[in-house]
C-alpha positions as CSV (number, residue, x, y, z in Angstrom):
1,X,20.5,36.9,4.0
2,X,21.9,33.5,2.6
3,X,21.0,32.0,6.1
4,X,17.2,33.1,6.0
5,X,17.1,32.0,2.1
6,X,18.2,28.4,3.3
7,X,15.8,28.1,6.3
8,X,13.1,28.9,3.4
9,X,14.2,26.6,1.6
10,X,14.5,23.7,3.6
11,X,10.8,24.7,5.2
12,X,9.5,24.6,1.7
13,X,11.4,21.1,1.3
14,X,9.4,19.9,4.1
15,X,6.1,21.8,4.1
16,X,2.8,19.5,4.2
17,X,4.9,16.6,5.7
18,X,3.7,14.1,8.4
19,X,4.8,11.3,10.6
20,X,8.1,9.4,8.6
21,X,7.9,5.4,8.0
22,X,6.6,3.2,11.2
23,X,9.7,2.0,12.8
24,X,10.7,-1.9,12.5
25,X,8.3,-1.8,9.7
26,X,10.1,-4.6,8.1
27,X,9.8,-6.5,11.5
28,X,5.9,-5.4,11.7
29,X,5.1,-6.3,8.0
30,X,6.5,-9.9,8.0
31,X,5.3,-10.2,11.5
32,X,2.1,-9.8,10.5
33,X,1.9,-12.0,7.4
34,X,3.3,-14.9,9.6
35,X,0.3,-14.4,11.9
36,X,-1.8,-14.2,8.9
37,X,-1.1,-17.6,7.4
38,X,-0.5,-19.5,10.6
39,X,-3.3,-18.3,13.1
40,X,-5.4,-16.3,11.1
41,X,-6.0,-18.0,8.4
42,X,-3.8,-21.1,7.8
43,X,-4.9,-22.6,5.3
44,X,-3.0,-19.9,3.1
45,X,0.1,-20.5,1.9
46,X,2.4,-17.6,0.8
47,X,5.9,-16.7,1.2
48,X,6.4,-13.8,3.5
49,X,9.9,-12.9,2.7
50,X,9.2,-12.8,-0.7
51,X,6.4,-10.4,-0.4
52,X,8.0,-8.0,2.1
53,X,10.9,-7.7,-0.9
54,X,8.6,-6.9,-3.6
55,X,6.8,-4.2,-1.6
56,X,10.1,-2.8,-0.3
57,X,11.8,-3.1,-3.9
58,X,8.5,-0.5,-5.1
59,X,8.9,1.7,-2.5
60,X,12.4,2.6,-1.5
61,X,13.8,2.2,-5.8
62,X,10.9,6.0,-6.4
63,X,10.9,9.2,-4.6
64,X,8.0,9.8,-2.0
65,X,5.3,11.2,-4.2
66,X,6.4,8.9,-7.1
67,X,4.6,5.4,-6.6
68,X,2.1,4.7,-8.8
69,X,-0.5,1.9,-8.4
70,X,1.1,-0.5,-10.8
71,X,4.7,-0.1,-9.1
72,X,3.0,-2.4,-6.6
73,X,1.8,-5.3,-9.5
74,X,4.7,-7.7,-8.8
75,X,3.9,-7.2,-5.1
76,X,0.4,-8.5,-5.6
77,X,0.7,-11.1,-7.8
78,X,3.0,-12.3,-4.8
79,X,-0.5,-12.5,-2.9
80,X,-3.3,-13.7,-4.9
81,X,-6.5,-14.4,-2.7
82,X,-10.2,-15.6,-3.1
83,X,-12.6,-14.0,-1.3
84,X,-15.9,-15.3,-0.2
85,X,-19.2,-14.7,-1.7
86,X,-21.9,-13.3,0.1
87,X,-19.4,-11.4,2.8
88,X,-17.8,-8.9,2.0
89,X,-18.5,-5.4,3.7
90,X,-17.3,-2.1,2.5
91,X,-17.4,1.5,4.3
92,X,-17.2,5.0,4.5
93,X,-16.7,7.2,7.1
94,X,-17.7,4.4,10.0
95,X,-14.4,2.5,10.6
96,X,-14.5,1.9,14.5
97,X,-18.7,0.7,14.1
98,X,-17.6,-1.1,11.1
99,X,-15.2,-3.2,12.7
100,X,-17.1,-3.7,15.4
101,X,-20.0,-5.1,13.4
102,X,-18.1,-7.5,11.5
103,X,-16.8,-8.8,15.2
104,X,-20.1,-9.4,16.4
105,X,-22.0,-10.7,13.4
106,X,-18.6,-12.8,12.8
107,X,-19.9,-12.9,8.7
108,X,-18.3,-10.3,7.2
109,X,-15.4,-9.9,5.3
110,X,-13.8,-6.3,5.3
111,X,-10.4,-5.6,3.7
112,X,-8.1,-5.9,6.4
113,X,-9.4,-9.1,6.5
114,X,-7.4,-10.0,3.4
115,X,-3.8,-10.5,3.6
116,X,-2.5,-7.1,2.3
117,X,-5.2,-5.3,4.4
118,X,-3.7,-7.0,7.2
119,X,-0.3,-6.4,6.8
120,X,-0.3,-2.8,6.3
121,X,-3.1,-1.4,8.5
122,X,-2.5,1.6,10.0
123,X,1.2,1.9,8.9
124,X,2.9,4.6,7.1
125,X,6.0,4.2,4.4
126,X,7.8,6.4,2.6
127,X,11.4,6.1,0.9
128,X,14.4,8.9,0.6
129,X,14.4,11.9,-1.6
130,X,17.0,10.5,-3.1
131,X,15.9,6.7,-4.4
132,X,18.1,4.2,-3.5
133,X,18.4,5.3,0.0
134,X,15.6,3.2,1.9
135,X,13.3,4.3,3.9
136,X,12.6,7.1,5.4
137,X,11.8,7.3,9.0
138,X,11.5,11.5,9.6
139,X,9.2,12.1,7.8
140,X,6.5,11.4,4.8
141,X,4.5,13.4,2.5
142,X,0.6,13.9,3.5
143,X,-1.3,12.5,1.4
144,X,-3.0,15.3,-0.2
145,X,0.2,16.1,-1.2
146,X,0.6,14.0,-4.2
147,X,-1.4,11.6,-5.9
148,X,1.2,9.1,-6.3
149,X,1.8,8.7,-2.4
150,X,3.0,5.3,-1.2
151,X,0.4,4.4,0.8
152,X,-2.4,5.8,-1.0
153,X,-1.5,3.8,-4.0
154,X,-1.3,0.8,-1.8
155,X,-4.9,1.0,-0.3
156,X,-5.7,1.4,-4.0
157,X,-4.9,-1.0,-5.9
158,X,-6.0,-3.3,-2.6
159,X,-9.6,-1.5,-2.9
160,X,-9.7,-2.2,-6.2
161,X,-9.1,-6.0,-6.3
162,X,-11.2,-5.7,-2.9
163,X,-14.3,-4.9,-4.9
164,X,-13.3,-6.4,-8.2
165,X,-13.5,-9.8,-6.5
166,X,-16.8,-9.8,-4.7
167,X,-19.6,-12.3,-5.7
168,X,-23.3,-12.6,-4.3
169,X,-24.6,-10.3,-1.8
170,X,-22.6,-7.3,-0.7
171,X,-23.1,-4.3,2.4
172,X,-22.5,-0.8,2.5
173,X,-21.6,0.6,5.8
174,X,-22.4,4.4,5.4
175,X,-22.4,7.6,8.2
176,X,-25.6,8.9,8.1
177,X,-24.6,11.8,10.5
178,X,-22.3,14.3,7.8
179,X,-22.9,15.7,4.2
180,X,-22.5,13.6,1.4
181,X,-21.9,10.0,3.2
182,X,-21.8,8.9,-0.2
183,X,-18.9,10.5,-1.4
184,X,-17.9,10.7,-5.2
185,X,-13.9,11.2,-3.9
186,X,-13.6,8.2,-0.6
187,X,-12.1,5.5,-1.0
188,X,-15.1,3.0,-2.0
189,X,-16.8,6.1,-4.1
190,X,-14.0,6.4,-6.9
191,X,-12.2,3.0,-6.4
192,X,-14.6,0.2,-5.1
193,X,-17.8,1.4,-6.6
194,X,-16.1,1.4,-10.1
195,X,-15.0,-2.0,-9.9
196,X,-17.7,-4.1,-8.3
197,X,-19.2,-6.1,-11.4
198,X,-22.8,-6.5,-11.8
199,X,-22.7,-9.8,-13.2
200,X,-21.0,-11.4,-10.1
201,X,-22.5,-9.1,-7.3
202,X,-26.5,-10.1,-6.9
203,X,-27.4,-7.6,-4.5
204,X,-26.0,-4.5,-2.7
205,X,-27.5,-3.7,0.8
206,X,-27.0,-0.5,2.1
207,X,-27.2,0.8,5.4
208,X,-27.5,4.1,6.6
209,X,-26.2,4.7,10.4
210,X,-26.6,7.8,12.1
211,X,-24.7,9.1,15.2
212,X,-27.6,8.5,17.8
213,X,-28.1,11.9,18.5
214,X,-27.7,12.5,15.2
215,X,-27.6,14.9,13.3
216,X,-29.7,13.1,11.2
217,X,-28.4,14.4,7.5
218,X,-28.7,11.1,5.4
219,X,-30.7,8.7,4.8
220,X,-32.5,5.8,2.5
221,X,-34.6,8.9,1.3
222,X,-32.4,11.8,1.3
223,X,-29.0,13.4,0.5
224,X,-26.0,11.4,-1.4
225,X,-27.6,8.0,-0.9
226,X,-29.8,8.7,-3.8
227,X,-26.7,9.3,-5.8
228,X,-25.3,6.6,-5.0
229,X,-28.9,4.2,-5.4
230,X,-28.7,6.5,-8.8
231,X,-25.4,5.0,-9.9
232,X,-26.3,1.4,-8.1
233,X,-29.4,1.4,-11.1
234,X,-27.3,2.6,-13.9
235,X,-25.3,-0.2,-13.8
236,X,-27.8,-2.8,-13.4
237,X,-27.0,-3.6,-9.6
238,X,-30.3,-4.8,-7.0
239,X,-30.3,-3.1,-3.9
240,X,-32.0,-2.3,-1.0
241,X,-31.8,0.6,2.0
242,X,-31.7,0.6,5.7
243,X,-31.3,3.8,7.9
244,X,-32.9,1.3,10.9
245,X,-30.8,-1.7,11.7
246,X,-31.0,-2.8,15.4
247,X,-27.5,-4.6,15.5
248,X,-25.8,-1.2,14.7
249,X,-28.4,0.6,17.1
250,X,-27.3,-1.6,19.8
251,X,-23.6,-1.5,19.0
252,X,-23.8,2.2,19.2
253,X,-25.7,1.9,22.6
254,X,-23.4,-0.2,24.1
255,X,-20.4,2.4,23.7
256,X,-23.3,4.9,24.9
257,X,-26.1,3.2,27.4
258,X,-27.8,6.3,28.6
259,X,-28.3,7.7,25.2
260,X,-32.2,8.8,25.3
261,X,-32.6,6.6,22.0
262,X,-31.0,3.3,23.5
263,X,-33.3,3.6,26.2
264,X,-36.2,3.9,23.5
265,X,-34.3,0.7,21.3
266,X,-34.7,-1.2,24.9
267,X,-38.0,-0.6,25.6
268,X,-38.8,-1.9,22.1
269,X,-36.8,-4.3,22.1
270,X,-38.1,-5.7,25.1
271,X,-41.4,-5.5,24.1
272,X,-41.2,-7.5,21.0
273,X,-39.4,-10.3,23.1
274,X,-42.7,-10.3,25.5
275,X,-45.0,-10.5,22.6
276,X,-43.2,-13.7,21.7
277,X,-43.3,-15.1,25.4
């Protein structure tokens, strides 16, 4: 009886848990903000050291589900940045085509291109039940599990200096193939969105990408993007719409030539090149 009441307890302990801290994350984290500021961008200049201790010294001092957004504020005032106007790109729900757009075009700006986003990308952190005790490498809370999460409140208070710091003309990478593509809860609905200011951003240009086969749920016309064009007007912001941009067309097609709508985009595509010749 006392046996089966401790295996419920400890499974209740460690329900809705997931993968523990990255290992060598210390090695991983420094790594990267060496690579940062001497290949990446050199011309930055930021103590590496000193940043991995104020990040550690918010995480591993608060229990897993207790790290609020400003228990990271002495780690980002370790790594003020300016961004640049005119480039930024933000996203929902297209991450692999929105890397792969700012690659090609080589003019964007997303937020792992800033020094945080860089550093922590696709790592996981967590400290001990019991605070004090460093990380902890078993396991982590989801993070639907608590609000406070580590990471969450990370990539939080990075989206919102992200957005607070864009000037001129912005884009809005959004998946035109699911429900709600503009989404009230993501990421740049409830933290970017909120924190772009009007008086420094000049235009916003959205664009709508569908899967190529669709389905086609969303677009300039239809569905959360009039929400979101909705909230863009409300706050004084210019816009404009595309659900038809040929460089994502053709990024798509290249992961997926025998598409029947690439073979449509290259017929077109030639044609307009012959009308020129």
């Amino acid at each position: 009886m006392i046996l089966g009441l401790v295996i419920i307890l400890f499974l209740i302990g460690h329900g809705n848990t997931g993968p523990g801290t990255t290992p060598h994350l210390k090695h991983i984290v420094i790594g990267r903000c060496y690579d940062y500021i001497t290949l990446v961008n050199p011309s930055f200049r930021y103590n590496c050291e000193d940043i991995w201790r104020e990040f550690e010294e918010a995480v591993v001092r608060r229990t897993p589900c207790s790290v609020r957004v400003k228990d990271y504020q002495r780690m980002f005032r370790a790594v003020p940045q300016t961004l640049p106007c005119d480039r930024l790109l933000f996203w929902s729900k297209t991450r692999d085509l929105m890397h792969s757009y700012a690659a090609v075009t080589g003019r964007f700006w997303t937020l792992e291109d800033t020094l945080v986003g860089f550093m922590f990308n696709d790592l996981i952190w967590c400290g001990q039940r019991e605070r004090d005790r460093g990380f902890d490498f078993q396991s982590c809370p989801e993070w639907s599990t608590c609000v406070t999460h580590p990471v969450y409140s990370l990539w939080k208070r990075a989206s919102q200096n992200f957005a607070a710091a864009a000037c001129g003309n912005i884009t809005v990478l959004l998946n035109g193939s699911i429900h709600n593509a503009f989404n009230r809860k993501s990421m740049f609905g409830s933290v970017e969105l909120d924190n772009l200011n009007p008086r420094m951003v000049s235009h916003v240009h959205i664009k709508v990408v569908p899967n190529l086969e669709g389905p086609f749920v969303e677009s300039c016309s239809k569905g959360s993007i009039l929400d979101l064009i909705n909230v863009l007007e409300s706050r004084g912001f210019r816009w404009s719409c595309t659900d038809r941009d040929v460089t994502l067309m053709i990024l798509q097609c290249m992961k997926n030539p025998r598409q029947s709508s690439c073979q449509t985009c290259s017929s077109s595509l030639l044609h307009r090149k012959s009308l020129y010749l």
